[in-house]
N, C-alpha and C positions, 0 to 999 in steps of 0.2 A: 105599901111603900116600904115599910120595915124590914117585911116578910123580905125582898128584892133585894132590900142590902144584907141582908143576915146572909141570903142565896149567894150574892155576888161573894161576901166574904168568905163563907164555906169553899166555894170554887177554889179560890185564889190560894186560901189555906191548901186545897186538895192539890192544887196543879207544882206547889213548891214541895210538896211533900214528896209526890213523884219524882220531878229533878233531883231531890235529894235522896232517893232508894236509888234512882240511874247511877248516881255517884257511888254509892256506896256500893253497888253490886259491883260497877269498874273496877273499883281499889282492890274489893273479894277476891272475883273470883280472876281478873287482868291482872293484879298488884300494879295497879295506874301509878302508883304512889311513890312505889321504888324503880320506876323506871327512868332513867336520865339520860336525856338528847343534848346535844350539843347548840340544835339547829332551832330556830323557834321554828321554822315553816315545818322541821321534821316531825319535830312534838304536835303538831294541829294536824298532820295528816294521821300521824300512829295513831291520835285521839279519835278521830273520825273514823279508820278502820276498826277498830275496837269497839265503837258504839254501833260498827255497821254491824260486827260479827252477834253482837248481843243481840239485836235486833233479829237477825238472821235466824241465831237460834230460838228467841219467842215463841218466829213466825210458822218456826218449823215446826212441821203437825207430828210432834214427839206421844202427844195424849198429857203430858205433863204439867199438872199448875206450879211446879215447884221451878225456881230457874236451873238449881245445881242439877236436879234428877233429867231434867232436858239436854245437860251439859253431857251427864254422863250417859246417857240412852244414846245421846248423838255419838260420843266417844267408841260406845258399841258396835256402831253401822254407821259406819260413816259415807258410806254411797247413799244417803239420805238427802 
């Protein structure tokens, strides 16, 4: 019974951790932070294209664990 909350707890710990590296790669390597919209619908959409593109590169089979060295292999060849 302990063991299941310690697990749950670990999880919970782990999955805000990640949100918080999401954010943090945003600001990196996007500058999410200095960027300024007038619009709130424009700012939710920019935010969205920008989590897609992150995403996109991940997904792309660069060979790369690092996110920047996938940035820049994509930058390479970009018919990828």
């Amino acid at each position: 019974m302990i063991a299941a909350r310690h697990e749950i707890l670990a999880n919970t710990i782990r999955r805000h951790w990640g949100v918080e590296s999401n954010n943090w790669q945003l600001d990196v390597t996007f500058g999410e932070d200095r960027i300024q919209v007038k619009n709130g619908t424009q700012a939710q959409i920019m935010g969205k294209l920008r989590c897609l593109a992150m995403n996109l590169l991940r997904w792309s089979k660069t060979g790369e664990h690092n996110f920047q060295a996938s940035i820049e292999k994509f930058m390479d060849a970009p018919s990828r």
